[in-house]
MDTraj code that builds the backbone (N, CA, C; nanometers):
import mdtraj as md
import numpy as np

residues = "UNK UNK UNK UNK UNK UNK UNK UNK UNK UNK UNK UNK UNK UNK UNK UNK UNK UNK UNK UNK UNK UNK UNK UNK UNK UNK UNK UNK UNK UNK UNK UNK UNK UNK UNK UNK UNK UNK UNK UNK UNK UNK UNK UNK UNK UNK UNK UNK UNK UNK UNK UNK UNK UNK UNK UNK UNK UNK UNK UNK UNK UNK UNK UNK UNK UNK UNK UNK UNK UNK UNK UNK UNK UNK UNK UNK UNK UNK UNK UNK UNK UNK UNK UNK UNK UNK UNK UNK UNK UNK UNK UNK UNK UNK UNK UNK UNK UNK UNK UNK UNK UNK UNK UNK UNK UNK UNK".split()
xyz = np.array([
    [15.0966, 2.8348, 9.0782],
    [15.0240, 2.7895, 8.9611],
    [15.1172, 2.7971, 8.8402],
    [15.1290, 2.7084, 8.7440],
    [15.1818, 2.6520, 8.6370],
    [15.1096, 2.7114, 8.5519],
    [15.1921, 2.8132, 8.4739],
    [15.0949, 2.8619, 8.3227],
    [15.1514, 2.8339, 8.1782],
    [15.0886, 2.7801, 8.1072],
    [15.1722, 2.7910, 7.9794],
    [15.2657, 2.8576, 7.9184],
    [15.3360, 2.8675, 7.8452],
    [15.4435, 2.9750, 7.8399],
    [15.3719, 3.0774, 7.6840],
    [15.3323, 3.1792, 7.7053],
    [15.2893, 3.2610, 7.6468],
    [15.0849, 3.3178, 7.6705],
    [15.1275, 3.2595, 7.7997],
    [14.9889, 3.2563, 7.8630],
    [14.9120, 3.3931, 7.8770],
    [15.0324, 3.5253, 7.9510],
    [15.0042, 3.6140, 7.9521],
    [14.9512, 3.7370, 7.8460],
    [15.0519, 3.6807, 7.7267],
    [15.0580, 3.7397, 7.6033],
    [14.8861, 3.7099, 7.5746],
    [14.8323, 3.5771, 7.5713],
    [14.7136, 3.5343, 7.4887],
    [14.6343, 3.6361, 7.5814],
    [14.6058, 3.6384, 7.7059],
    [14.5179, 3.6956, 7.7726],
    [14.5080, 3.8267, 7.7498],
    [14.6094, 3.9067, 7.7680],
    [14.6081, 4.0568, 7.7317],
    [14.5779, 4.0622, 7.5786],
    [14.6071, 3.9732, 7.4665],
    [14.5282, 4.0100, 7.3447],
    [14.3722, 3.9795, 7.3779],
    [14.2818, 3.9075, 7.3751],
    [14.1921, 3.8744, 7.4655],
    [14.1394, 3.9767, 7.5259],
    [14.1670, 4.0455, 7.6362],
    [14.1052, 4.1589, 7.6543],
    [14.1084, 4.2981, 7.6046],
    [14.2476, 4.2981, 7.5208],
    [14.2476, 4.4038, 7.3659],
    [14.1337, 4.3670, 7.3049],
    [14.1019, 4.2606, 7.2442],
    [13.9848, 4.2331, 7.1498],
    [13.8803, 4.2211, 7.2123],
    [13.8103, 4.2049, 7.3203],
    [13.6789, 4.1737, 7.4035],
    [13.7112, 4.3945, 7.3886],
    [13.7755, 4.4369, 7.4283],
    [13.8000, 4.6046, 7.4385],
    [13.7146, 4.6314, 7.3381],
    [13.8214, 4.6268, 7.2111],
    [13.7722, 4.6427, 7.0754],
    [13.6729, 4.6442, 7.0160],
    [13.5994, 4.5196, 7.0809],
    [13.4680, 4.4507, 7.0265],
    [13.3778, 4.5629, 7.0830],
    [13.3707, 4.5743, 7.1998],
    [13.2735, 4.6759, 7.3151],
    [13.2810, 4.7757, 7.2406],
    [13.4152, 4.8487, 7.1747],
    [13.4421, 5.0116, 7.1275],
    [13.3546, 4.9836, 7.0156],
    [13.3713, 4.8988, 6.9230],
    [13.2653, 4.9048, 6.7757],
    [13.1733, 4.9172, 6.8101],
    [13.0698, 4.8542, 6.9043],
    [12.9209, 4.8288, 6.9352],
    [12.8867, 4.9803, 6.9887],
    [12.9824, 5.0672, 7.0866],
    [12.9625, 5.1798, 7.0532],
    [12.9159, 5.2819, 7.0205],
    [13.0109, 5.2922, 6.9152],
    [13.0119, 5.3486, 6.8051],
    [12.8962, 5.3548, 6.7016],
    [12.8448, 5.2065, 6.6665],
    [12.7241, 5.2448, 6.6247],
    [12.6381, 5.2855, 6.6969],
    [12.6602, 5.2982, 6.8227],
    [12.5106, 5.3774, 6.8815],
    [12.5119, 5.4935, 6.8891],
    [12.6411, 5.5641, 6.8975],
    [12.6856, 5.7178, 6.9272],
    [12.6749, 5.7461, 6.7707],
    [12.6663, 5.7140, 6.6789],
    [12.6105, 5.7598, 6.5192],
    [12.4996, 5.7156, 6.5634],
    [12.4197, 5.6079, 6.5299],
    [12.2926, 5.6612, 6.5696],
    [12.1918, 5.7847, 6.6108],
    [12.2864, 5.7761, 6.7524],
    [12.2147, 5.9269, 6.8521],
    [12.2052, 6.0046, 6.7391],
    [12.3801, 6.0606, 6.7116],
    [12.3722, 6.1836, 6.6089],
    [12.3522, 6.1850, 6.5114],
    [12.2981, 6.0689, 6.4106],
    [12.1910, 6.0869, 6.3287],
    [12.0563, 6.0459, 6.2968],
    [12.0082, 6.0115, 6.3912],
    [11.8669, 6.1043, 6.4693],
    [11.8623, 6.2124, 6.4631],
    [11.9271, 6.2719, 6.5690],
    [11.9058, 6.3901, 6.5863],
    [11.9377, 6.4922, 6.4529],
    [12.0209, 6.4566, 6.3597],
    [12.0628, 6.5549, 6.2590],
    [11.9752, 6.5364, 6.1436],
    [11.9086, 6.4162, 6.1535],
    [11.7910, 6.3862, 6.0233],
    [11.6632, 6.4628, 6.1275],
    [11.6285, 6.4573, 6.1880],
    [11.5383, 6.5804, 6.2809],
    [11.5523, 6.6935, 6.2284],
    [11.6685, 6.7547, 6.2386],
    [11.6942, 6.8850, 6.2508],
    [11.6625, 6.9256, 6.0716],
    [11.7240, 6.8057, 5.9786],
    [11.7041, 6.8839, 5.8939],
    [11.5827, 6.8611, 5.8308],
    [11.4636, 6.7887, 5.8855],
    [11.3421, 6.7508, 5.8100],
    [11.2565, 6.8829, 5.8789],
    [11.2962, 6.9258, 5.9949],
    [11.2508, 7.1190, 6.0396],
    [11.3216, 7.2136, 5.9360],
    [11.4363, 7.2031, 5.9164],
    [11.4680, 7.2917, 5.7990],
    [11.4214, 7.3007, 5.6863],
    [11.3357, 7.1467, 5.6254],
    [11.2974, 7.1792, 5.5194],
    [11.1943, 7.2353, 5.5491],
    [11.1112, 7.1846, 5.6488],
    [10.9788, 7.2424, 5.6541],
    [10.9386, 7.3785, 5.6783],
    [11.0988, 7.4492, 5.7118],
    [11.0655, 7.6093, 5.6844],
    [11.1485, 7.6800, 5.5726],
    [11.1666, 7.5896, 5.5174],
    [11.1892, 7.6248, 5.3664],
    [11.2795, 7.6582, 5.3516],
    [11.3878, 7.5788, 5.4148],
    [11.5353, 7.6255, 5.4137],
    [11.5906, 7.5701, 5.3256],
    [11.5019, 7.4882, 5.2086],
    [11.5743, 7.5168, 5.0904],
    [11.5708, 7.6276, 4.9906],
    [11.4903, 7.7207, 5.0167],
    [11.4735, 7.8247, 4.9194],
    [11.5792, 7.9407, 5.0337],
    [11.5841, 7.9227, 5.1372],
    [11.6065, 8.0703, 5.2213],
    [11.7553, 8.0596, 5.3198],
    [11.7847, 7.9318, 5.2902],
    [11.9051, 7.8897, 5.3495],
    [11.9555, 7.7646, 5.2500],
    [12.0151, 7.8025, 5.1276],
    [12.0321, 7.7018, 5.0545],
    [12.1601, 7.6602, 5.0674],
    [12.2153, 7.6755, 5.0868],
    [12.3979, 7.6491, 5.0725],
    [12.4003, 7.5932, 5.2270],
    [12.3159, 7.6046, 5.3452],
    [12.3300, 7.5390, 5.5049],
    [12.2583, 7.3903, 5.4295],
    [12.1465, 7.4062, 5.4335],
    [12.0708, 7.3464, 5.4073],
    [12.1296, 7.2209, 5.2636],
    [12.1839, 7.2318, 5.1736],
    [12.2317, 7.1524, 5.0920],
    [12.3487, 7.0921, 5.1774],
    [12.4626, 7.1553, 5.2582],
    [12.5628, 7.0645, 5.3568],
    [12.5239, 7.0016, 5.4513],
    [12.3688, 7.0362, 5.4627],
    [12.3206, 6.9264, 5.6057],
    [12.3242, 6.8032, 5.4953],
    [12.2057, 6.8278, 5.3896],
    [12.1624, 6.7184, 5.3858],
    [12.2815, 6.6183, 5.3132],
    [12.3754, 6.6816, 5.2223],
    [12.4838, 6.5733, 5.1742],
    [12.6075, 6.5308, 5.3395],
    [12.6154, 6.6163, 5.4285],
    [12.6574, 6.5593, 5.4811],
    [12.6057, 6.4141, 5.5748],
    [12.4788, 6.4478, 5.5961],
    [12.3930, 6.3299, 5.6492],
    [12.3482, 6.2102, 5.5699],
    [12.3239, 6.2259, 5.4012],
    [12.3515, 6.1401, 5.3491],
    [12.5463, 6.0424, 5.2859],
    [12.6521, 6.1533, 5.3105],
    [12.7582, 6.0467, 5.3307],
    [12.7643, 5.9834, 5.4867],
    [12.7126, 6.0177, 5.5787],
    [12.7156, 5.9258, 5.7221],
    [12.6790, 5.8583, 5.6903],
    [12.5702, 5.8311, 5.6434],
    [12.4287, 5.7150, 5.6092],
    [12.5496, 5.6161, 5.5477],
    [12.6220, 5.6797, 5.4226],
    [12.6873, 5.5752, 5.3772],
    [12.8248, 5.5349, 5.4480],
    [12.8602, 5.6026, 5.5456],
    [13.0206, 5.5934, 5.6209],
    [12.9165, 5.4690, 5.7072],
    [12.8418, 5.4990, 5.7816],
    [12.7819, 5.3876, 5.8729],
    [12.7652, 5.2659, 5.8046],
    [12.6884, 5.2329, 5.6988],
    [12.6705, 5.1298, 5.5769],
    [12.8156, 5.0373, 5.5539],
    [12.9246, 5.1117, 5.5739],
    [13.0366, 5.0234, 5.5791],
    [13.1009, 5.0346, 5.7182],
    [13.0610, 5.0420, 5.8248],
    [13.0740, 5.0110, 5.9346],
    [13.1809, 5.0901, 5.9905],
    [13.1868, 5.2458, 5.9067],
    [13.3731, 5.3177, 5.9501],
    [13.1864, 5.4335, 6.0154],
    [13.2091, 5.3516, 6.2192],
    [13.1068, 5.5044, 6.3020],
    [13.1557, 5.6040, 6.3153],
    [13.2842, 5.5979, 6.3285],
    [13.3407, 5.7451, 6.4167],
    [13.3171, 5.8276, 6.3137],
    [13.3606, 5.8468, 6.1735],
    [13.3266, 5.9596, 6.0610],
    [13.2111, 5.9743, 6.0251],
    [13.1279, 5.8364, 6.0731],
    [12.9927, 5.8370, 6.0190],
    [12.9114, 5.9203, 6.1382],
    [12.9320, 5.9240, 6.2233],
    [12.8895, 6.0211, 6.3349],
    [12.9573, 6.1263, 6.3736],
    [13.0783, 6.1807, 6.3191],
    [13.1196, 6.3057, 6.2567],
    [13.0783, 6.3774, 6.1776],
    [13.0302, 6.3096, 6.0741],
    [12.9641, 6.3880, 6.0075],
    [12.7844, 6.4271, 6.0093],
    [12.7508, 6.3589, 6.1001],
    [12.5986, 6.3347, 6.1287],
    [12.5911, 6.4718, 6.2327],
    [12.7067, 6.5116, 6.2603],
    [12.7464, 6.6365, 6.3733],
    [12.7209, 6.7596, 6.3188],
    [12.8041, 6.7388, 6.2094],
    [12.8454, 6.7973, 6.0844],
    [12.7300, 6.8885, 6.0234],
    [12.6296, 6.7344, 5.9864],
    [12.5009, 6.7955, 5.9313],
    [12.4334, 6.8300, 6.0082],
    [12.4392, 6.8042, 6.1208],
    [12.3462, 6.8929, 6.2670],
    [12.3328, 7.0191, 6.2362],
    [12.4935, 7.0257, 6.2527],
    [12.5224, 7.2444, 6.2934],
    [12.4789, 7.3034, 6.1581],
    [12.4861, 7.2144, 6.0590],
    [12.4606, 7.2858, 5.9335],
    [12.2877, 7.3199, 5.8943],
    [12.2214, 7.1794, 5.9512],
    [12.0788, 7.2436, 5.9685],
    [12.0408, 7.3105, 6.0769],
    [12.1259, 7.3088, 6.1358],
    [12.1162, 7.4354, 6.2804],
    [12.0800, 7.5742, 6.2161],
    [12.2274, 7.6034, 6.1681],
    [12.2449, 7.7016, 6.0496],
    [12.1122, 7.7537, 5.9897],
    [12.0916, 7.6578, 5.8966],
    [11.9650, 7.6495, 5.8269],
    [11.8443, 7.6942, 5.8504],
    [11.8026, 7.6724, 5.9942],
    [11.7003, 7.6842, 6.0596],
    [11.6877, 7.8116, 6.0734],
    [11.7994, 7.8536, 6.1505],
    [11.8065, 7.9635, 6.1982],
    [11.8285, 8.1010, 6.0880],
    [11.8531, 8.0550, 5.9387],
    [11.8398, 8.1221, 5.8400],
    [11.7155, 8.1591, 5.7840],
    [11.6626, 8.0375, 5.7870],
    [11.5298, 8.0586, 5.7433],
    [11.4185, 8.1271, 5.8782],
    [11.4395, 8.0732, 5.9757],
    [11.3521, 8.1150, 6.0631],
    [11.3848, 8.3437, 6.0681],
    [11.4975, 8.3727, 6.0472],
    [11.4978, 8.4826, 6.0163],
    [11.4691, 8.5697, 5.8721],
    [11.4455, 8.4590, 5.7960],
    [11.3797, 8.4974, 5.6608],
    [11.2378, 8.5380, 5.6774],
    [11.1479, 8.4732, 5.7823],
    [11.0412, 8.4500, 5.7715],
    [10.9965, 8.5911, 5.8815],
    [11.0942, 8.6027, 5.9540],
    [11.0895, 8.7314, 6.0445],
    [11.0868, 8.8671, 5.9550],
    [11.2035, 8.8668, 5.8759],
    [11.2143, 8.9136, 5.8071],
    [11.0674, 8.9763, 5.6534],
    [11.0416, 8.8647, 5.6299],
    [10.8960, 8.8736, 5.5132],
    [10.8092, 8.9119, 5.6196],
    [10.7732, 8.9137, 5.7492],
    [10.6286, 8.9024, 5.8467],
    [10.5799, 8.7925, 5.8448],
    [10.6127, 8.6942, 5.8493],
    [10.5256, 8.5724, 5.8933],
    [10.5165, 8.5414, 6.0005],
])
top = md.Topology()
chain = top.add_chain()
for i, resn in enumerate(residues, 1):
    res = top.add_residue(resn, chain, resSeq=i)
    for name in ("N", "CA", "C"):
        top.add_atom(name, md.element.get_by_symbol(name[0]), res)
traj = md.Trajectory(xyz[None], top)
């Protein structure tokens, strides 16, 4: 078979970019997942009042989950779901601050 001369070159870019394309689509779903799950975590933190009893966890969830919001908004997922991680462990934190506050008072 007779191939054009730079035939190989076009094809392997071609499946670099069909690659590429697949890795973006991704990406927004793996931010997604993890911010779901990290806007979860911290709408339980507020609700045990981990802004009064875990304030400093609780303020890095939520600014870190609101810059994902905006890293995703311009389409850069990987930091935008880094940091949606980010704000996870931090309302993790949170939770678990407050939920020992409340141990703590007798509730």
């Amino acid at each position: 078979m007779i191939r054009p001369k730079g035939f190989d070159k076009l094809r392997a870019l071609l499946l670099v970019g069909g690659v590429l394309t697949t890795a973006s689509g991704c990406g927004n779903a793996l931010y997604a997942v993890a911010a779901n799950s990290a806007s979860t975590k911290v709408e339980e933190a507020r609700e045990l009042g981990a802004e009064q009893y875990a304030t400093y966890d609780f303020y890095l969830a939520t600014e870190h989950l609101q810059k994902a919001q905006t890293e995703a908004s311009e389409a850069d997922y990987g930091d935008a779901a880094d940091l949606a991680e980010q704000a996870e462990a931090h309302a993790d934190k949170a939770i678990r601050l407050a939920r020992e506050a409340h141990r703590g008072a007798g509730r």
